[in-house]
KEKE-3310 file (N, C-alpha, C; in steps of 0.2 Angstrom, whole numbers, plus 5000, padded with zeros to 4 digits):
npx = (4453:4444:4439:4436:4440:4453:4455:4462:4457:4456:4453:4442:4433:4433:4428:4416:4409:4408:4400:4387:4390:4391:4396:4406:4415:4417:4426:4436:4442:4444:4458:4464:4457:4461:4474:4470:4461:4470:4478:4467:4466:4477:4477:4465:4467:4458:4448:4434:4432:4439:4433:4421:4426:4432:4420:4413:4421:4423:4409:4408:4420:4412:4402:4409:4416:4414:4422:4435:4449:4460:4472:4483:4484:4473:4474:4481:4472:4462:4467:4469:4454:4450:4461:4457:4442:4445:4453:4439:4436:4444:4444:4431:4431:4443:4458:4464:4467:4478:4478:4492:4492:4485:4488:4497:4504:4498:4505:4500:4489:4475:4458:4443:4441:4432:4425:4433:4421:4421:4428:4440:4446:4460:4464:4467:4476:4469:4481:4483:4486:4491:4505:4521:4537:4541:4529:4534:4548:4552:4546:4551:4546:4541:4526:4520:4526:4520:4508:4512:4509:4516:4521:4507:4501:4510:4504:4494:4495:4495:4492:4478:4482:4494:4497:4492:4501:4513:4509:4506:4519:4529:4527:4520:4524:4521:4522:4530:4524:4513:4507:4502:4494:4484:4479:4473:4482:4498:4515:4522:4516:4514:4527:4532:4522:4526:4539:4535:4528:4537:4547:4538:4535:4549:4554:4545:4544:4552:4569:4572:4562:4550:4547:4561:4565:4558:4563:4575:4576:4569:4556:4554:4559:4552:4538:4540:4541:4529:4520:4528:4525:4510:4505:4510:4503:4489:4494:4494:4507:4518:4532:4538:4531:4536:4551:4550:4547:4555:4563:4557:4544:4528:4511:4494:4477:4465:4449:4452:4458:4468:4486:4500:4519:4535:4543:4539:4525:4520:4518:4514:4500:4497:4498:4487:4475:4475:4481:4476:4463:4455:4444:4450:4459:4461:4469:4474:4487:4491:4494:4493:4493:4507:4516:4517:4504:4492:4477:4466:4457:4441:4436:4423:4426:4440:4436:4425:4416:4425:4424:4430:4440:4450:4463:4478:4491:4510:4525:4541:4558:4575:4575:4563:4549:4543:4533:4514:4499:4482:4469:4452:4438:4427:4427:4439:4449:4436:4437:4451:4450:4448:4439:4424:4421:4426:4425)
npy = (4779:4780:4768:4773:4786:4785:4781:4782:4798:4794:4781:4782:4788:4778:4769:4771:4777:4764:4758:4766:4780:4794:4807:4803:4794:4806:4812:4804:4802:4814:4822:4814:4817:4825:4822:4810:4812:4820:4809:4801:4809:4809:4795:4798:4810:4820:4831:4832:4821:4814:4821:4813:4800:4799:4801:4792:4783:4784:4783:4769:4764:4770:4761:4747:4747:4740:4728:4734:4727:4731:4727:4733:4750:4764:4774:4765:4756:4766:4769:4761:4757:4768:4765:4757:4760:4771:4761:4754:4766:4771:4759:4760:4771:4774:4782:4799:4813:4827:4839:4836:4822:4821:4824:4831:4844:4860:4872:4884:4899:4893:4899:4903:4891:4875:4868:4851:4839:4825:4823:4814:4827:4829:4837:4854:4852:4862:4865:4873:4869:4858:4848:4850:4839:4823:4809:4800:4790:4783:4786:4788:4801:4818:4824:4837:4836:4825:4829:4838:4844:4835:4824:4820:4818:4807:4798:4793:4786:4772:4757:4753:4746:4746:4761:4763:4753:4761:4773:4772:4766:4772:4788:4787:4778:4764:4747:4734:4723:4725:4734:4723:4717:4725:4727:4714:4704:4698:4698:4697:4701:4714:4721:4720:4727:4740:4739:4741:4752:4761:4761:4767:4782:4786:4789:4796:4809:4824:4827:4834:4838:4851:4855:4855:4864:4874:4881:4879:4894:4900:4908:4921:4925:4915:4919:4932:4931:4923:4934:4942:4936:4937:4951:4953:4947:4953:4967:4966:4964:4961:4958:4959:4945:4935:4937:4930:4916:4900:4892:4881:4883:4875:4880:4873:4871:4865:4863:4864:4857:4859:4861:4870:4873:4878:4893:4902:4898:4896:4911:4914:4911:4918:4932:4935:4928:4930:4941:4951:4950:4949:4958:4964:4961:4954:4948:4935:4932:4913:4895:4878:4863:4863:4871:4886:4899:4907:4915:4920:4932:4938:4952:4964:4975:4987:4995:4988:4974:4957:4941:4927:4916:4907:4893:4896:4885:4888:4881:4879:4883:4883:4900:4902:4902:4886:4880:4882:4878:4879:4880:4880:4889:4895:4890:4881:4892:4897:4885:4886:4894:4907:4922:4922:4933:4949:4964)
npz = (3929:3915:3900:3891:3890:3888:3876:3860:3848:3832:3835:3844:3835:3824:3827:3833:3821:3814:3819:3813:3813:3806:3805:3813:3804:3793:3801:3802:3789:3782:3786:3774:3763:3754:3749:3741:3734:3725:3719:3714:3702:3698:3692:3682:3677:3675:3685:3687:3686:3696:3706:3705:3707:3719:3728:3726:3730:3745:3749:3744:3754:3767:3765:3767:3779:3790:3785:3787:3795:3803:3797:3791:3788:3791:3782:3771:3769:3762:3751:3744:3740:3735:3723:3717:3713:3704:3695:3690:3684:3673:3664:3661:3653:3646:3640:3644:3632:3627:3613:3605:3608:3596:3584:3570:3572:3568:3554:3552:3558:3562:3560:3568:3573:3579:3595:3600:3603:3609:3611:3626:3637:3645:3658:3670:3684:3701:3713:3726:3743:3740:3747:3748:3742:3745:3746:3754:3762:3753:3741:3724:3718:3719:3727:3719:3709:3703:3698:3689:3671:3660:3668:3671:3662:3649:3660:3656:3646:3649:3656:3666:3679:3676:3680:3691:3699:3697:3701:3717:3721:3717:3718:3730:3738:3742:3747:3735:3740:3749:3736:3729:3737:3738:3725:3723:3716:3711:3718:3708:3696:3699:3702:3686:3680:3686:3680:3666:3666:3672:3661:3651:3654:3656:3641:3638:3648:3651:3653:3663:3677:3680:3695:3699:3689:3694:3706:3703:3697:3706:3718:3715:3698:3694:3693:3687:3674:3669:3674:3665:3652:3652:3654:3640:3632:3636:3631:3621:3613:3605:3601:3615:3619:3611:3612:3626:3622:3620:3605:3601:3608:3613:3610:3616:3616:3622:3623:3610:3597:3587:3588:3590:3586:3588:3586:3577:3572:3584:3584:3574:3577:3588:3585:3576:3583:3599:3600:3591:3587:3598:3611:3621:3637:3654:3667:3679:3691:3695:3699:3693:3691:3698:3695:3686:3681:3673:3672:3660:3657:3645:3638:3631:3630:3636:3648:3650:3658:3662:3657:3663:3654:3650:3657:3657:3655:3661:3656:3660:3653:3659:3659:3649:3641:3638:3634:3633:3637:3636:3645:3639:3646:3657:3671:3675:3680:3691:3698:3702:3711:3709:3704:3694:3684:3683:3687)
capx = (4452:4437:4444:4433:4444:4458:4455:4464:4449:4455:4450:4435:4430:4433:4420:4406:4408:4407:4391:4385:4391:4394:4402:4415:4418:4419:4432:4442:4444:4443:4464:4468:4456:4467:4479:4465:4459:4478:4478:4462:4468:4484:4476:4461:4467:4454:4446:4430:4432:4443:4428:4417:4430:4433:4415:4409:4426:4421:4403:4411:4422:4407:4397:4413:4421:4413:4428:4443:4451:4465:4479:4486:4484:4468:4475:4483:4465:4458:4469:4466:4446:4451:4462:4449:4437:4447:4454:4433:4433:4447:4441:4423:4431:4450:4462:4462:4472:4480:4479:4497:4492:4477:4488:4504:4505:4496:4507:4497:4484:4467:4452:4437:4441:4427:4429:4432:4421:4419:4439:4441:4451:4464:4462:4472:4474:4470:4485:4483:4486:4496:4510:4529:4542:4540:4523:4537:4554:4554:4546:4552:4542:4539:4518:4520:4528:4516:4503:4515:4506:4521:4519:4500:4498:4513:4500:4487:4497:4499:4485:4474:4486:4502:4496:4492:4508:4518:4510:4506:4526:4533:4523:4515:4529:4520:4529:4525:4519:4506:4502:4500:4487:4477:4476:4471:4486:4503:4519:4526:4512:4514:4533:4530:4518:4530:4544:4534:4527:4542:4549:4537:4536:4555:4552:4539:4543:4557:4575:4571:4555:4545:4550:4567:4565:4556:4568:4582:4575:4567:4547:4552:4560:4545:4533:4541:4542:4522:4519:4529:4520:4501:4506:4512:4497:4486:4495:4495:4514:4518:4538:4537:4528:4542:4556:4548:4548:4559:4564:4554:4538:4524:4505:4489:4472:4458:4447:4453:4461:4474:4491:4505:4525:4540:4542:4535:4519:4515:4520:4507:4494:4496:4496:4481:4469:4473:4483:4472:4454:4450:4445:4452:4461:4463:4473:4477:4493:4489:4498:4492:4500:4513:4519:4514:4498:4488:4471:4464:4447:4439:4431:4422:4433:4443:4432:4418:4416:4428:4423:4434:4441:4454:4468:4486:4498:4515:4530:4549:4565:4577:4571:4561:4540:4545:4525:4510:4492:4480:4464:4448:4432:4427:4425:4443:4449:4434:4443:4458:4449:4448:4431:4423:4418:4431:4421)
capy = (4783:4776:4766:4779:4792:4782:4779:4789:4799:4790:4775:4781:4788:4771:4762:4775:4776:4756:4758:4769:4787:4797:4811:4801:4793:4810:4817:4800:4802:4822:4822:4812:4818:4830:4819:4804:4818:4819:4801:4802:4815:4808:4791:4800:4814:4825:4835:4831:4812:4815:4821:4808:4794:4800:4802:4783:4779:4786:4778:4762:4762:4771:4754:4742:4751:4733:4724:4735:4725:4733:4723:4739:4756:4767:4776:4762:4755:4772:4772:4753:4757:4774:4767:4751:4763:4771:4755:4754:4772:4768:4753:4762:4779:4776:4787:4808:4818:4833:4840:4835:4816:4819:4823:4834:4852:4866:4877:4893:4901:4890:4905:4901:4883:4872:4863:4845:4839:4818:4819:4815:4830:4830:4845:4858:4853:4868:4862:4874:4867:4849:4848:4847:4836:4815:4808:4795:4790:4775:4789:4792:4808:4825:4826:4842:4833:4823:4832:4840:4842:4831:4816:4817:4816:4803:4791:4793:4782:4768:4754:4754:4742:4750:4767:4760:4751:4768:4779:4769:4762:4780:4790:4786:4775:4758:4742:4731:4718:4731:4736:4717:4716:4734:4727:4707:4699:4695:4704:4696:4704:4721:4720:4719:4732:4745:4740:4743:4760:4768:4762:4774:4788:4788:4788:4802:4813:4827:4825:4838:4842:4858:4857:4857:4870:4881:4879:4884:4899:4904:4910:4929:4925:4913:4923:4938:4926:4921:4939:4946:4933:4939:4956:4954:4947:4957:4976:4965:4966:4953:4959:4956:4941:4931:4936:4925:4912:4896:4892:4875:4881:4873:4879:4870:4875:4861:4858:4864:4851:4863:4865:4874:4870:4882:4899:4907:4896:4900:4917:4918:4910:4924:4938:4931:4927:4933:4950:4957:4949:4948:4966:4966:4955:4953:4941:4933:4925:4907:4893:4875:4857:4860:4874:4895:4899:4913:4914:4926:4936:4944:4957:4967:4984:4989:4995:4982:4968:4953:4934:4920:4912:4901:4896:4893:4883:4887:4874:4884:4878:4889:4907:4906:4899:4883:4875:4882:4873:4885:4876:4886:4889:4898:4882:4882:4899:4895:4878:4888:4898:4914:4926:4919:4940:4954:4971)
capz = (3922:3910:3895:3885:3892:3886:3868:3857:3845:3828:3838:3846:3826:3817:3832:3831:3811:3812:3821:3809:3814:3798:3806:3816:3796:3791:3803:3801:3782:3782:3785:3769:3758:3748:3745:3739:3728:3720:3717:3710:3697:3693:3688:3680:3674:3677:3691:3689:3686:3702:3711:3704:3709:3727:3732:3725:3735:3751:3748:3746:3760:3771:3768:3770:3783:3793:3780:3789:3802:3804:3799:3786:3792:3786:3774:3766:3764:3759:3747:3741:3740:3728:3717:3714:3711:3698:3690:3687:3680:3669:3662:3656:3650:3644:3643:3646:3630:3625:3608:3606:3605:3591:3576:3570:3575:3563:3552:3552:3563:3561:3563:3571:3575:3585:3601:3599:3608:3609:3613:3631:3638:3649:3664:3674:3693:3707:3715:3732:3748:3741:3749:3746:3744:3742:3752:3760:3758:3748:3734:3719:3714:3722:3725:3715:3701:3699:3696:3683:3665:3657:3671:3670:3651:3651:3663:3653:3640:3655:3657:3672:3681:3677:3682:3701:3702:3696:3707:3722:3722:3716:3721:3738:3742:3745:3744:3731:3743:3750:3730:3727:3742:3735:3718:3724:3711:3714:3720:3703:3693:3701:3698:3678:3679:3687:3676:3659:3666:3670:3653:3645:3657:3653:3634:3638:3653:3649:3659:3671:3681:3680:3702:3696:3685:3697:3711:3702:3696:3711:3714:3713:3694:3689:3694:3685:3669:3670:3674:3659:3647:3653:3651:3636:3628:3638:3630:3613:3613:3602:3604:3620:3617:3605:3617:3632:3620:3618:3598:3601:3611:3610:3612:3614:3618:3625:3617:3601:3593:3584:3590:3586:3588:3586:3588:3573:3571:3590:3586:3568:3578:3595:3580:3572:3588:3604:3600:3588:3586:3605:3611:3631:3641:3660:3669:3686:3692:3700:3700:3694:3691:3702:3690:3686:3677:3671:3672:3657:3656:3641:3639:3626:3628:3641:3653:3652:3663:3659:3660:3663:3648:3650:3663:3653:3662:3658:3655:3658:3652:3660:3661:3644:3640:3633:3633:3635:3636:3639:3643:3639:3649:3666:3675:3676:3684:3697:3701:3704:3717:3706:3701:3685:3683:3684:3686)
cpx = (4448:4444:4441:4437:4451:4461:4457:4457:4450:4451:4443:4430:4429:4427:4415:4407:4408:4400:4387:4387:4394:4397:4409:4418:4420:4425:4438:4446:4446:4454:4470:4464:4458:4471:4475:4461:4464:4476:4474:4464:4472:4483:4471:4461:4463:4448:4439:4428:4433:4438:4425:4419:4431:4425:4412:4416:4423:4414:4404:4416:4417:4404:4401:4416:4421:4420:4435:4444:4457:4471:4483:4483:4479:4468:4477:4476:4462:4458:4468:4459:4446:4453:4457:4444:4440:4451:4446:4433:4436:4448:4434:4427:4437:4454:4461:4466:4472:4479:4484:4496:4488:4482:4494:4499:4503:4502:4509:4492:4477:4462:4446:4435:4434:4429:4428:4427:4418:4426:4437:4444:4456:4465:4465:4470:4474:4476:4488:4484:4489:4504:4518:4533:4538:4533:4527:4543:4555:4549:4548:4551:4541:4531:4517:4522:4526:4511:4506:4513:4507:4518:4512:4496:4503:4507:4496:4489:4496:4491:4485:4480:4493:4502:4495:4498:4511:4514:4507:4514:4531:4530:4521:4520:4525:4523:4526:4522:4510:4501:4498:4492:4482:4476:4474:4476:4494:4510:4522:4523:4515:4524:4534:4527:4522:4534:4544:4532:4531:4547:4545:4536:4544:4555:4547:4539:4553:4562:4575:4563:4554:4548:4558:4569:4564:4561:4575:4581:4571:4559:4548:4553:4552:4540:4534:4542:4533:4518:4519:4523:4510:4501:4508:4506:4493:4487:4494:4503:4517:4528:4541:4535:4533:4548:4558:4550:4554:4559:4559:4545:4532:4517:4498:4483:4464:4454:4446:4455:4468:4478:4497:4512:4529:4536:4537:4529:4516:4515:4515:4500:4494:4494:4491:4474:4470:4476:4479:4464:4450:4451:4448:4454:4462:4466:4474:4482:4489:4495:4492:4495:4505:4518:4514:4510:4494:4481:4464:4457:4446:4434:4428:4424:4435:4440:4423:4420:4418:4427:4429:4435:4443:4458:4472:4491:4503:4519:4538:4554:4570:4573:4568:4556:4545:4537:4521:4503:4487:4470:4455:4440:4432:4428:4435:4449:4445:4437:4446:4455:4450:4441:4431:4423:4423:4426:4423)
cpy = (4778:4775:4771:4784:4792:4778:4785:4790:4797:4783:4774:4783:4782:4765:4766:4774:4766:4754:4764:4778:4791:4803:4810:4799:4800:4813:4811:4801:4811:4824:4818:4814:4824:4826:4813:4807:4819:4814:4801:4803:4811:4799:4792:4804:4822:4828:4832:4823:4809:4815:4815:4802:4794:4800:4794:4779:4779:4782:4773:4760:4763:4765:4749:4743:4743:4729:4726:4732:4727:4732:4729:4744:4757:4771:4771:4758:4759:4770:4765:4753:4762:4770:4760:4755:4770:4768:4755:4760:4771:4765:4755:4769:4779:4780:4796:4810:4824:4834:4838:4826:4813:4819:4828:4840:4855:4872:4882:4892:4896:4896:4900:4891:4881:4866:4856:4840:4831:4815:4821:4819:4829:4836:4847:4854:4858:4864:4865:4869:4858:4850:4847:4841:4828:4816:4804:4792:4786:4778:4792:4799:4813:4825:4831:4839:4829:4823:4837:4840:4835:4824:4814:4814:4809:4795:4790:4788:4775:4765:4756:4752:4746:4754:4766:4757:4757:4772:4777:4766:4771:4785:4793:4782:4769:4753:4737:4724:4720:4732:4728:4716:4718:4729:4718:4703:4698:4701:4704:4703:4712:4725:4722:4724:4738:4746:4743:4751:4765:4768:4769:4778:4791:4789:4794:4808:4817:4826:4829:4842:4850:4858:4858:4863:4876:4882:4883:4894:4904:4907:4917:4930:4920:4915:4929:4934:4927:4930:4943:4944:4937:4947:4958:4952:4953:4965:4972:4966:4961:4954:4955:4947:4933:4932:4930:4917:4905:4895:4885:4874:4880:4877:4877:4874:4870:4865:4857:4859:4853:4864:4867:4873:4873:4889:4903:4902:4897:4908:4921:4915:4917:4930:4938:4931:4933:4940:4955:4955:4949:4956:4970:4961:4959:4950:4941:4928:4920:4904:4887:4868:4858:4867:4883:4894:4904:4912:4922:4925:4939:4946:4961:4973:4984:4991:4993:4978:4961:4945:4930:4917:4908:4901:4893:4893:4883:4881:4878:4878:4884:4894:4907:4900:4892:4878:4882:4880:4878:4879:4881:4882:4891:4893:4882:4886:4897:4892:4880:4893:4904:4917:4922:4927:4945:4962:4975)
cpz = (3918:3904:3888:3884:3889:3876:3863:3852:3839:3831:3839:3838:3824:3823:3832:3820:3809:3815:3819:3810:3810:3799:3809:3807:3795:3794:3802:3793:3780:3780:3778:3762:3753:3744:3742:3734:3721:3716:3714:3703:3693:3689:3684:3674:3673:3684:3692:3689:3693:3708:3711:3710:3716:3730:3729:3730:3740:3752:3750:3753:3766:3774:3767:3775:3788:3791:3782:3795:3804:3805:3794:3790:3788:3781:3770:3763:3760:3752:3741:3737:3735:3723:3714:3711:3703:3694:3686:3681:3676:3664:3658:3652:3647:3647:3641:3637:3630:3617:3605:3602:3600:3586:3577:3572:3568:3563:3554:3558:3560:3564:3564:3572:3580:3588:3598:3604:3613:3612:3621:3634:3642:3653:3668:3681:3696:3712:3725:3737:3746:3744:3745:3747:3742:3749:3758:3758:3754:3742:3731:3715:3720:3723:3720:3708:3700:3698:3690:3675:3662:3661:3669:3664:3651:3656:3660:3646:3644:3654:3663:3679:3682:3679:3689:3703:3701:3702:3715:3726:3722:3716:3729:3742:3745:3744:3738:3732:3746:3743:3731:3730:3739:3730:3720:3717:3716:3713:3711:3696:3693:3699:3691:3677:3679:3683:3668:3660:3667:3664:3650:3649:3656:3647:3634:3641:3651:3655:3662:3672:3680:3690:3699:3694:3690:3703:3709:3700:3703:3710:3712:3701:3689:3688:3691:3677:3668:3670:3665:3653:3648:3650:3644:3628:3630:3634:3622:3610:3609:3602:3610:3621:3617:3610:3624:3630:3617:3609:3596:3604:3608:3614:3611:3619:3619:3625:3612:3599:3590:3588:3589:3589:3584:3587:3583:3570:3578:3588:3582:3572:3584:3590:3579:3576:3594:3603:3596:3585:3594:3608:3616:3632:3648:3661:3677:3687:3697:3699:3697:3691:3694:3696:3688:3679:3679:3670:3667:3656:3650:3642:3631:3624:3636:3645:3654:3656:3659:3661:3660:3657:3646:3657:3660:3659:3659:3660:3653:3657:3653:3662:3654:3645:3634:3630:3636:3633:3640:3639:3645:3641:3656:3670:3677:3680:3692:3702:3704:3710:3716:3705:3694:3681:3687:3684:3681)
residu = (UNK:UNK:UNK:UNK:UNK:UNK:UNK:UNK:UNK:UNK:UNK:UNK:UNK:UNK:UNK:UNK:UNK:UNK:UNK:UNK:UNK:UNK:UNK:UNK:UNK:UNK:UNK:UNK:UNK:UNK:UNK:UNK:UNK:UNK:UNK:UNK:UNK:UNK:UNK:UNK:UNK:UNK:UNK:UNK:UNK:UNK:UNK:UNK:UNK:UNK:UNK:UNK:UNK:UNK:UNK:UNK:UNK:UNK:UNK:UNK:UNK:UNK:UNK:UNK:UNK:UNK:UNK:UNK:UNK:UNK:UNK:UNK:UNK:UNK:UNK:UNK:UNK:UNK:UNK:UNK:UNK:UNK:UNK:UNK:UNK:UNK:UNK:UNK:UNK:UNK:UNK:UNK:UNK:UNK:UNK:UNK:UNK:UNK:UNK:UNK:UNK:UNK:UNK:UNK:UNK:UNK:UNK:UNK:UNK:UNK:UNK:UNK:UNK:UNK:UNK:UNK:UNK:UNK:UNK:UNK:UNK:UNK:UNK:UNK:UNK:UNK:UNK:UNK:UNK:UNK:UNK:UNK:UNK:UNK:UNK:UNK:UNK:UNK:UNK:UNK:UNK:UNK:UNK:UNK:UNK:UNK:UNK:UNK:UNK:UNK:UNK:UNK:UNK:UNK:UNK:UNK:UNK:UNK:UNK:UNK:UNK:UNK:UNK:UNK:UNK:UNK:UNK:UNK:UNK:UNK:UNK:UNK:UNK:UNK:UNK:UNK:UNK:UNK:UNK:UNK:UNK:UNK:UNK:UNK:UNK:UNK:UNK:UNK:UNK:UNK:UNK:UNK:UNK:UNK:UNK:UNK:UNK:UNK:UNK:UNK:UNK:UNK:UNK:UNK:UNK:UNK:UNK:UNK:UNK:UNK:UNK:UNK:UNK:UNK:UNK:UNK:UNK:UNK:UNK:UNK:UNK:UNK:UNK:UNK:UNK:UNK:UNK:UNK:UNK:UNK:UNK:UNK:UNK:UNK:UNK:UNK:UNK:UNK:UNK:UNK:UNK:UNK:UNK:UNK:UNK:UNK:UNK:UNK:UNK:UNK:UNK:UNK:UNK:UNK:UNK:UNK:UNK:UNK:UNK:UNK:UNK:UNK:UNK:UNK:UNK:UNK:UNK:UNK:UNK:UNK:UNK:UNK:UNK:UNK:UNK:UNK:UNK:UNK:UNK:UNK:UNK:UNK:UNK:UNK:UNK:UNK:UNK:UNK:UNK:UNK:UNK:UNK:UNK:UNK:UNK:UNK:UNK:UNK:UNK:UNK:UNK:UNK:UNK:UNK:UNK:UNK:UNK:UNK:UNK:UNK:UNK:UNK:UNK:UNK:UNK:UNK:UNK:UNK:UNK:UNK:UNK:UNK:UNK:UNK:UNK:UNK:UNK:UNK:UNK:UNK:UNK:UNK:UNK:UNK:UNK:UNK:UNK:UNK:UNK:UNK:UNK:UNK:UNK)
# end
């Protein structure tokens, strides 16, 4: 039997991709590129940053693949080569917000507000095809849960450093001799990093997950939750509307700036804008951060053709809307794997 016969095809990939074979690279890297995508995100923040940050990773590994000797597995490097390459991006561009970290919460309804648009935003994840459950046992976090609004805004307060030890350790489950390696300092360093990031994550992140949440209630009741809300704006129901509502909830709208907190300030701005100044709504259930989201279209009247507008991720506590972030522009819907154009 040939020894070529006998090499498993991760093996025989990583020796054509080391002598320049850019399809064997590609089928080597192809099975972890979701989750290198995740990572991406969750120390980014944004999808498209995400993209950027994966595709100059892959570059970068492409033309050192020469430098892996394989004394770590190759994900563990991938993921060494990602998160360096988002320490860079990090380092040039800060951190992502939500309207929430610009300034207190508006009153009344703001009319014809304009986008903010110098403020770096913080962005929905399409969250199809991530998997369940922890990456590995030695992690803390659900993959779903961290891609959760709440964790991801929460990291976005974290240095560059801190945010690689948290989600590399809790997260991904590496040890923090492994982080030590990835980041080129010391276990001691990496240690110190962890311990100041889960301080504020604790200080920031509510005592029960969004998976938590969803779980108890089950998909047929969230989904019938996320439903109700849609149709509720959609008939302009504003009854309807306020019922769904927690007494504390909050909604924002990237890349406004304005956001609104408490029942009867979300409830004069929903009166004010979307129930009775916009002339049609559509909508579609999705899903995105790890959590149920509506994907609304306007229209010029009821039987026009409706564009994409925003995609609002809800936030349950219990069986009632305790957040919503509703982040506007087609570009988003797409992402989610939705029509931008409703007939």
């Amino acid at each position: 039997m040939s020894e070529e016969f006998c090499t498993p095809p991760a093996d025989a990939d990583l020796a054509a991709a080391r002598d320049g074979d850019d399809a064997a690279f590609t089928r080597l890297v192809a099975p972890l590129r979701r989750e290198l995508h995740a990572h991406c995100y969750r120390m980014l923040g944004s999808t498209h940053d995400a993209d950027d940050a994966l595709q100059e990773a892959l570059v970068r590994a492409w033309r050192g693949l020469s430098g892996f000797e394989g004394r770590s597995s190759l994900r563990g490097w991938l993921y060494t080569v990602a998160t360096r390459t988002c320490l860079d991006a990090v380092a040039r561009r800060g951190r992502r917000a939500l309207p929430v970290d610009l300034g207190p919460a508006a009153d009344r309804a703001v009319l014809d507000a304009a986008p903010l648009t110098e403020v770096a935003w913080l962005g929905p994840y399409p969250d199809a095809g991530l998997p369940l459950g922890p990456a590995g046992p030695a992690a803390r976090y659900e993959q779903r849960e961290a891609v959760e609004l709440a964790f991801v805004a929460a990291v976005q307060h974290l240095s560059g450093n801190q945010r690689a030890a948290l989600l590399l350790f809790d997260v991904l489950g590496f040890s923090a001799d492994e982080i030590a390696a990835m980041m080129d300092t010391s276990t001691t360093s990496v240690n110190s990093a962890l311990a100041r990031a889960r301080r504020t994550l604790t200080a920031k992140l509510p005592q029960v997950s969004q998976q938590r949440t969803l779980r108890t209630l089950g998909d047929l009741r969230v989904r019938g939750i996320a439903s109700s809300f849609a149709t509720a704006l959609e008939r302009g129901d504003a009854d309807a509307l306020v019922a769904l509502l927690t007494e504390d909830v909050t909604w924002s709208m990237p890349p406004l700036a304005q956001w609104y907190a408490g029942r009867a300030a979300v409830m004069d701005f929903a009166v004010a804008v979307p129930l009775t100044r916009c002339p049609s709504w559509r909508h579609r259930l999705t899903t995105a951060n790890g959590q149920p989201a509506v994907a609304f279209y306007l229209g010029e009247a009821p039987d026009a053709p409706h564009r994409a507008w925003s995609l609002t991720v809800l936030t349950l506590r219990r069986d009632a809307v305790a957040g919503l972030v509703s982040f506007l522009g087609a570009e988003h819907a797409v992402r989610a794997g939705l029509p931008e154009l409703l007939p």
